[in-house]
C-alpha positions in Angstrom: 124.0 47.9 83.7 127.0 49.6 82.9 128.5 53.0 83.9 128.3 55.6 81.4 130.4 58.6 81.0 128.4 61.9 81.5 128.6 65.3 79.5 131.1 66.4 81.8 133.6 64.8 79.5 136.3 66.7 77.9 138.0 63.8 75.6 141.2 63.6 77.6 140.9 59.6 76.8 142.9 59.1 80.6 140.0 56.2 80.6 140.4 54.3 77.6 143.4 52.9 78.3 142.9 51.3 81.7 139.9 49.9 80.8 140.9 46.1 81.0 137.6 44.9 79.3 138.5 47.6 75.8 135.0 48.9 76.8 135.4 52.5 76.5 136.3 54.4 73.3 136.4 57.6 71.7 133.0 58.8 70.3 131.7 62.2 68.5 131.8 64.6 71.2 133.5 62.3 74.4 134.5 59.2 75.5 131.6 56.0 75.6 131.7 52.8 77.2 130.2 49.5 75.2 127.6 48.2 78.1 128.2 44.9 76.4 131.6 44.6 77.3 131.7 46.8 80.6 132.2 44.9 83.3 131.6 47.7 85.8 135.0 47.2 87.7 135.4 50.7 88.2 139.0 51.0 87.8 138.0 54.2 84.7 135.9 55.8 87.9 139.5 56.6 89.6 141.4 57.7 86.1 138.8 60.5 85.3 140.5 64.1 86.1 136.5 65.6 85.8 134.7 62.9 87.7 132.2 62.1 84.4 132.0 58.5 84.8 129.4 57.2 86.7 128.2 53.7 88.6 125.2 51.8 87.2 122.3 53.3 89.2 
């Protein structure tokens, strides 16, 4: 499992760039993250201003 970003979102991309595994990228309406690449290091978990990434469950 990967995480996944939630609708709490706003687009501010603060993620995408210290994702070391280019997991997470801009979609329609807020940031994903590719579960294929994800490697679930957390390191986006800290970057988000909104807290809307969140841990495999």
């Amino acid at each position: 499992m990967a995480h996944t970003i939630n609708d709490e979102c706003i687009s501010c991309g603060a993620c995408e760039p210290v994702c070391e595994d280019n997991a997470i990228s801009e979609g329609d309406d807020k940031f994903v993250i590719d579960a294929a690449k994800c490697t679930d290091c957390g390191t986006c978990v800290d970057e988000c201003p909104v807290e809307a990434i969140e841990a495999p469950k």
